[in-house]
C-alpha positions in Angstrom: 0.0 0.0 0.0 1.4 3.6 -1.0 2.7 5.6 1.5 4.4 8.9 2.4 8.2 7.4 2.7 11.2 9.9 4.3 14.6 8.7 2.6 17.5 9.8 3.9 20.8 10.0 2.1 23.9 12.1 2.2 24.9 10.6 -1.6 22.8 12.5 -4.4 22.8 9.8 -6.8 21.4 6.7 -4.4 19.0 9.2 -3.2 18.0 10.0 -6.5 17.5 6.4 -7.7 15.5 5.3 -4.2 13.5 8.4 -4.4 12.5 7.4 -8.1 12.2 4.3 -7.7 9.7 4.6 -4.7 7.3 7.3 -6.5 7.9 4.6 -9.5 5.8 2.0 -7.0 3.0 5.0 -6.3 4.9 6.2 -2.9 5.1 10.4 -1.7 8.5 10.3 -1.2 10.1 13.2 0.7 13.9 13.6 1.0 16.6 14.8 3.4 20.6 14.8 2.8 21.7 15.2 6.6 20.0 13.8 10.0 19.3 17.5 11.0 17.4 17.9 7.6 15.1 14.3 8.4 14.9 15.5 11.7 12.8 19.0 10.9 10.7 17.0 8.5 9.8 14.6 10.9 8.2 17.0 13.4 6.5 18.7 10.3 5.1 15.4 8.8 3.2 12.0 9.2 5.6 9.2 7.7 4.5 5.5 7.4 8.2 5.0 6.7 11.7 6.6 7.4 15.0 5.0 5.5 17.8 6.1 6.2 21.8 5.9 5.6 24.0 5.3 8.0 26.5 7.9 7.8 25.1 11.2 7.4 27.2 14.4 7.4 26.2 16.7 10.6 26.0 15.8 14.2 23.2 13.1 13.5 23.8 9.8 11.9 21.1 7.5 10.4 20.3 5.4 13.8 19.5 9.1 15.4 17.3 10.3 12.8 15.5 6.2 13.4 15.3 6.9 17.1 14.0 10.4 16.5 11.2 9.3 14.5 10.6 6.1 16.6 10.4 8.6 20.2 8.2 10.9 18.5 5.3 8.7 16.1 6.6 5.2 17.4 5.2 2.0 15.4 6.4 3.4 12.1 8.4 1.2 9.5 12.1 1.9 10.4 14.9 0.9 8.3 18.5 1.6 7.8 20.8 1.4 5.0 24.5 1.2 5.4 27.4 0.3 3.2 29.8 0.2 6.6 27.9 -2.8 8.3 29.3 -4.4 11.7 27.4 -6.4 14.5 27.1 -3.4 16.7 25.2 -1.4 14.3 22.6 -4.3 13.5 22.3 -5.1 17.1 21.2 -1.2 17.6 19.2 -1.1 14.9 17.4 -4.5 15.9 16.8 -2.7 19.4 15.0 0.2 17.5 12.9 -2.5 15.5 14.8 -1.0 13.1 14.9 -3.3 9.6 19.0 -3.2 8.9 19.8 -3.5 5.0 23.6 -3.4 3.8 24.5 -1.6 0.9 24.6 -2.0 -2.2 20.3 -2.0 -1.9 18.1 -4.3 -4.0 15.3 -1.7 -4.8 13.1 -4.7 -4.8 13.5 -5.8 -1.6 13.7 -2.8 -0.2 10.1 -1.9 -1.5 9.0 -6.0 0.3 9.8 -3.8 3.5 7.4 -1.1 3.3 
């Protein structure tokens, strides 16, 4: 079912293509570059969904903006993206109920998420 999706990525080019790719499949995509950015929209909109990247430029990194969104509209589909995996950041994800996917991104399995 479409929803209104928060994707955020520091790298313009994956951005691009997982913005696209998610209106493609009928989604309202919005979009944020740093975890400062998500943050702002997330007080100022309703999202069934936040993705987000890892490493983000800024004082907030991907598992902040996750815990931002889950403290203030918890039960929202979390899920973060990150091309410099380890243990400690799937375990902190997990405890977030945060859905952990390692770069480089199927775009189809990413959508069997939302």
């Amino acid at each position: 079912m479409p929803g209104n999706i928060l994707v955020v990525e520091d790298e313009p080019l994956s951005r691009r293509n997982i913005v696209t790719f998610l209106q493609r499949a009928g989604h309202q995509v919005s979009e944020a570059d740093t975890g400062e950015a998500a943050i702002d929209l997330i007080r100022t909109n309703d999202f069934q969904a936040v993705i987000s990247d890892l490493r983000l430029p800024g004082e907030k990194n991907g598992l902040d903006v996750l815990k931002h969104q889950n403290q203030t509209d918890p039960g929202k589909r979390l899920i973060l993206i990150t091309g410099f995996g380890s243990d400690e950041v799937q375990s902190a994800a997990k405890q977030l109920g945060a859905i952990y996917l390692e770069k480089p991104l199927s775009m189809r399995g990413l959508l069997s998420y939302l």
